[in-house]
N, C-alpha and C positions, 0 to 999 in steps of 0.2 A: 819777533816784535809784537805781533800780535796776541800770542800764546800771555807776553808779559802785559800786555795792557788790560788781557782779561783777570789775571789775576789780579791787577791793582785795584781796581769795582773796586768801586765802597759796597756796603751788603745793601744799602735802599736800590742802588744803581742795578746791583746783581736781582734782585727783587723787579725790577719794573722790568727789567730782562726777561727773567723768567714767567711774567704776565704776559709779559709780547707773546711767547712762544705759543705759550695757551690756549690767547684768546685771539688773537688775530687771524687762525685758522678756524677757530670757532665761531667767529665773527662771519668770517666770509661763506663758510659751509651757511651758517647760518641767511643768511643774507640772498643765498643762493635758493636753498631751501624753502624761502620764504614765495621767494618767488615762482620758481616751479608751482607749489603747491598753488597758493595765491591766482595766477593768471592761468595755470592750464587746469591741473587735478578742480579745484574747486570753481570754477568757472564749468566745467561739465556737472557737478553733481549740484549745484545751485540751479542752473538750468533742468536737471532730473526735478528737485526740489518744487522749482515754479509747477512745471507742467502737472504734476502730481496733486500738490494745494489750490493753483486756479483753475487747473481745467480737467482732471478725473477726477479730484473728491463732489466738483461742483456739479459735473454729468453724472454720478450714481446719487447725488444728493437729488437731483433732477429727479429721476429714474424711479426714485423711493416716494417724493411729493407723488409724481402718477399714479402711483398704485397705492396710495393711501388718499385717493381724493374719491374711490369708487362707495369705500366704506359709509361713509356718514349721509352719499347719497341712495345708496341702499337701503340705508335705516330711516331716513326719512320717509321714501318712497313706501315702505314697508309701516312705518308709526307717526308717521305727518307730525314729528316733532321741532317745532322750529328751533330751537338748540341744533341739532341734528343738520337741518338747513344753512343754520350758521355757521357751524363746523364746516361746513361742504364748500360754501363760498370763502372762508378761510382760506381750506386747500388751496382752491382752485385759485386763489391772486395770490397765494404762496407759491406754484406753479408759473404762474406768469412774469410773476418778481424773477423767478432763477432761470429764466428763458430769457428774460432782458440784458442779465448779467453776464450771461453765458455769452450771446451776441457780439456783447462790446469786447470780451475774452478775443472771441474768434472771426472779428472782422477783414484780417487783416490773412485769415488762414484758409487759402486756397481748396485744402483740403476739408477740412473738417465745417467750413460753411453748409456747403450743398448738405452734407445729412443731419446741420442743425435747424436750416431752415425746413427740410421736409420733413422732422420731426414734429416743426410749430405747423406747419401745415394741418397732417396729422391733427393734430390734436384744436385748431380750431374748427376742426369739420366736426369737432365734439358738438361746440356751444349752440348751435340747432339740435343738434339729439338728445341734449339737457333740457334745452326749453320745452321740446315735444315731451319728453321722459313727466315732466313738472305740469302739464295740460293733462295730459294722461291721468297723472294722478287725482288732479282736480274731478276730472271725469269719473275717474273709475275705472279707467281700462286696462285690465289687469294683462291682458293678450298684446296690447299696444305697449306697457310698460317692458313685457318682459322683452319683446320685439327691440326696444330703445336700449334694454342694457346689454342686451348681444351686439349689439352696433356699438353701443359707448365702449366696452370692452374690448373690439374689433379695431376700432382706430386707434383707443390706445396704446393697445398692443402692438400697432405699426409704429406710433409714435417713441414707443420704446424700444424697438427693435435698431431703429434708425440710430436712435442715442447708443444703443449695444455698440453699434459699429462705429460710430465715432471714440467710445471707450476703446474699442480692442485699436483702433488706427495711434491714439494716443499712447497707450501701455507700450505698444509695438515701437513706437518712437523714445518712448520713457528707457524700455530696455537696452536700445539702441544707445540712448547715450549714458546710460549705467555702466554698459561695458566699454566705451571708451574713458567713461571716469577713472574705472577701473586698471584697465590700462597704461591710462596714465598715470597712476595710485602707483600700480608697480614696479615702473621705471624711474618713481620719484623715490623708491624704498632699495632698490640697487644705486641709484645717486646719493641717496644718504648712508648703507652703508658703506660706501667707498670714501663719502668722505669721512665719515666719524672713525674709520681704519686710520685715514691721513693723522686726523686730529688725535685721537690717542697716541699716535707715535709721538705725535711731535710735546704731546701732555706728557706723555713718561717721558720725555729728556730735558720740558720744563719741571716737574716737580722733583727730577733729580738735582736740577741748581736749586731748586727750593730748598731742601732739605737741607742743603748744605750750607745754606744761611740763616736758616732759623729766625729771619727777623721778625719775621709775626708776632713770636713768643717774648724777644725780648722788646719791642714794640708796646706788647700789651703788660706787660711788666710795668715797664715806663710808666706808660700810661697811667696805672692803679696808683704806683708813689705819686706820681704828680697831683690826681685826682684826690686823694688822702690827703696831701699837702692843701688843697684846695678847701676842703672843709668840708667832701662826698665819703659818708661814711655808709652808703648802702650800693655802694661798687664794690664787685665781685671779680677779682685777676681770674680770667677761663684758662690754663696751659695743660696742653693734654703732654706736649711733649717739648725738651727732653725731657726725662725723669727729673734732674737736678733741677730745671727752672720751676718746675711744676712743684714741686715740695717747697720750693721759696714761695712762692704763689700759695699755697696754700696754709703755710705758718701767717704771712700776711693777710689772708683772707680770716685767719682765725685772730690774729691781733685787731686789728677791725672790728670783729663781731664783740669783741670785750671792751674795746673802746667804748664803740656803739653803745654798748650796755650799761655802761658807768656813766653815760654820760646822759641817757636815757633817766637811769634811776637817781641822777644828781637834780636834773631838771624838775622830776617829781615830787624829789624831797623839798624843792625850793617854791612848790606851788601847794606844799600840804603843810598844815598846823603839825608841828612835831609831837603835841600834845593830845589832841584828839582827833587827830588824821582826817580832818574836814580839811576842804579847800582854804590858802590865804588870801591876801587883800590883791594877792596879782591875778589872778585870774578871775577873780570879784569885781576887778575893775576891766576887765576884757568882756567877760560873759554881756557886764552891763552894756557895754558899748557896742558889741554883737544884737542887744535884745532891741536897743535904739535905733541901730539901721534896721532891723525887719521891721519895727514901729513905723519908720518913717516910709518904707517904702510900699509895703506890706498892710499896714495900720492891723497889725496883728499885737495885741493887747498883751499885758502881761505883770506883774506885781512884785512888790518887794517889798520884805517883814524884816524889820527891825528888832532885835530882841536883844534883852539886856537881863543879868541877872539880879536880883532887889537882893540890898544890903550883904553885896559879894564882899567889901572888905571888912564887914564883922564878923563874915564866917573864917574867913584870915586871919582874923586876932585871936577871935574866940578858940577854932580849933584846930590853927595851923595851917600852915603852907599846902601839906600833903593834903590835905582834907578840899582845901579851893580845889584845885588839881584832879581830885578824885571827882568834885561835881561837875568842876567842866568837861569833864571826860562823859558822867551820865547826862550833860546835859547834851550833848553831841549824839550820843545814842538814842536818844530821843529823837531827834534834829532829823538824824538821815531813818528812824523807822516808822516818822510819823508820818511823811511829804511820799511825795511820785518818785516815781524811776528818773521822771525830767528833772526836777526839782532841783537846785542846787543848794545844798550848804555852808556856809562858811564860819568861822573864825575871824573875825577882823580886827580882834585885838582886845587883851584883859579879860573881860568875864562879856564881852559885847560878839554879836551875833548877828547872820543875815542870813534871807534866806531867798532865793528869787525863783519865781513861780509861772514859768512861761504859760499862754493862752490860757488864762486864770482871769476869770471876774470877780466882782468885788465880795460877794457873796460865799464862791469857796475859798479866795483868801481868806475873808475872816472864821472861817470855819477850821482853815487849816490854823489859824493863828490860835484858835479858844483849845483847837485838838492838842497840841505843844503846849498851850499853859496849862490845860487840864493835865495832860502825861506828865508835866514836870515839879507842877504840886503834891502828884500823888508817888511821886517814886521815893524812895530812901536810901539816903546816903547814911551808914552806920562809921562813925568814925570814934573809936577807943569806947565801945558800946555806948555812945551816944547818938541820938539820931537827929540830925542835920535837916531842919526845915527848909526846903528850896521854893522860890514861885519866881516867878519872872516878867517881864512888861515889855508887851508888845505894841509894834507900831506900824501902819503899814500904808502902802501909799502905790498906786495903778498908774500905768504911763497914760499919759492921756496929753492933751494940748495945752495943760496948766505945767506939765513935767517933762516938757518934752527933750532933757538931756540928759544921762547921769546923772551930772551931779544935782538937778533940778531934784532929781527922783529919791534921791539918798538923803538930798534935808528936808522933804515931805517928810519921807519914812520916820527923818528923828526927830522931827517937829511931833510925828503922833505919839513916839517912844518918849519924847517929854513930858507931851498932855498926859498919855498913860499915868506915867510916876508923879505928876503932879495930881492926878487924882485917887492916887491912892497906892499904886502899884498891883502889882499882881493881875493886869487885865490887858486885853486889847485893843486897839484906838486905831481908829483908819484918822486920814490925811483929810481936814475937811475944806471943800476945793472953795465952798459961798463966800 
């Protein structure tokens, strides 16, 4: 009966099954593990850790102030440099700062008090041998001084003997519970391999029901149709095995990439002029709306040129369809080699033109504007060996608090591209705000 009910599992069922086996053992090693380590192994070697950081690096840290506080009052004694003197009394409350520190360390430590305090003993039977050592000086007395650093050197070299033996009592203790960390380290490492013995076993007789359900694979299958269906064309189906899902998985992963692709280069061809592959009015009217919010939020400045081409449909009568077509192609070429890498160009329709100019004041706008009309009067369109007179009229117009929307900025721009051709054609005309 039982035998039949495990074959009837649906494969998710057979699946959470075979996680049970897994991880439940792995869980609980785990779990166990944690705490062995957790409450005994690291509970001794954090205790190693303290004793080491508060109370032996700070007694040889001690131990090093002593013996570097004799120097600078030697070189005094010896050059009456008050630098030298200043250094000295440095030491010396760097010395008494880590004798304080030390104290409150080992208050509470029966052992290692008695040789901290007869250390500080020590070493206050210095500060009369210093003062003498300092009269001395003042005097002269070279017999009396050297008298003073045989005794200064005398105490504190008791004074550091005393801290030795609280080092070696501490190290001794440090060692002491090194090796029961250790100890416990190693019966925590025959605990775990015993269990991770358990857990592999019982891992090889779950991933033998795994195997035999495969539902991961057809899971993540799923998955990819679904997500494709959805409208996720940069999900990738993973199937290492079996061999047959996994070659489905990857016909699909490659139908995807071609989709992706077409649908990629369709989008492109719908935001570029088919005729002279500058950007259309959809992304002309985004860029704008993009350049409006850093306007507003940002007050980050920015321009926009209007350009039109002068008497574009008599060169359409005069010399044909092909012939418009060819100028608005050199005038596009112009367009994107005259402007920035930032710069955008567009196409907005007929022989009309825009051009928009982020962090641009009014100044190199109209410079970039005179640069395009100068390039565009001077180039030559030859059409049936005739040569095709082109110039153009610009118009141009700054975000500022008089334009402060698209479309505010766009009939500036052809209010100047008006004034332009109304004065003549062929020139540039900013937006005048008076």
């Amino acid at each position: 009966m039982k035998q039949n009910r495990l074959k009837s599992l649906s494969l998710k069922w057979r699946l959470l099954l075979t996680q049970g086996i897994i991880l439940l053992p792995l869980l609980a090693a785990t779990v166990a593990g944690f705490y062995l380590v957790n409450n005994v192994v690291m509970k001794d070697f954090k205790d190693v850790i303290h004793r080491y950081q508060d109370q032996v690096e700070p007694i040889r840290a001690l131990q090093l102030a002593m013996l570097q506080v004799e120097i600078p009052l030697e070189e005094y004694l010896i050059s009456g440099s008050l630098e030298r003197m200043a250094e000295f009394r440095a030491a010396r409350q760097e010395v008494e700062e880590k004798f304080s520190k030390l104290f409150v360390e080992f208050q509470t430590d029966p052992q290692l008090m008695p040789l901290l305090e007869g250390a500080q003993t020590q070493w206050n039977h210095i500060h009369p041998v210093v003062t003498d050592l300092l009269e001395a000086k003042e005097l002269g007395e070279s017999q009396r001084i050297s008298a003073g650093l045989i005794r200064f050197d005398s105490l504190r070299g008791v004074a550091h003997d005393k801290l030795e033996a609280a080092d070696r009592l501490i190290t001794d203790i440090v060692d002491a519970d090194l090796r029961d960390a250790t100890l416990a380290l190693e019966r925590t490492e025959w605990i775990a391999a015993i269990a991770l013995i358990v857990c592999l076993f019982l891992a090889a007789f779950g991933i033998y029901l795994f195997i035999k359900t495969i539902v991961d694979s057809i899971d993540r299958l799923i998955e990819g149709v679904e997500r494709f269906a959805q409208g996720d064309r940069n999900h990738q189906i993973d199937i290492a095995v079996p061999p047959e899902l996994s070659k489905v998985a990857g016909e699909f992963n490659q139908m995807i990439a071609i989709i992706r692709s077409s649908e990629e280069r369709l989008e492109q061809q719908a935001r570029t002029d088919k005729l002279t592959g500058l950007l259309n009015r959809i992304p002309y009217d985004e860029i704008l709306s993009d350049a409006f919010q850093r306007f507003t939020r940002y007050n980050e400045g920015s321009a926009l040129l209007a350009l039109d081409i002068d008497h574009f449909k008599s060169i359409n009568d005069t010399y044909g369809h092909d012939a418009g077509d060819e100028v608005l192609r050199k005038v596009a070429q112009i367009l994107r080699g005259q402007t920035r890498s930032v710069d955008k160009a567009f196409r907005i329709g007929g022989e009309e033109f825009a051009i928009y100019l982020p962090q641009c004041d009014e100044a190199a706008t109209r410079n970039t504007g005179e640069r395009v009309r100068q390039a565009v009067e001077a180039m030559k369109v030859v059409v049936n060996e005739h040569t095709v007179k082109v110039t153009i009229s610009v118009g141009y117009a700054l975000t500022r608090a008089s334009t402060d929307t698209p479309d505010k900025l766009k009939k500036a721009a052809d209010q100047a591209l008006y004034k332009a051709k109304e004065d003549g054609r062929n020139r540039v005309v900013g937006f005048d705000i008076s």
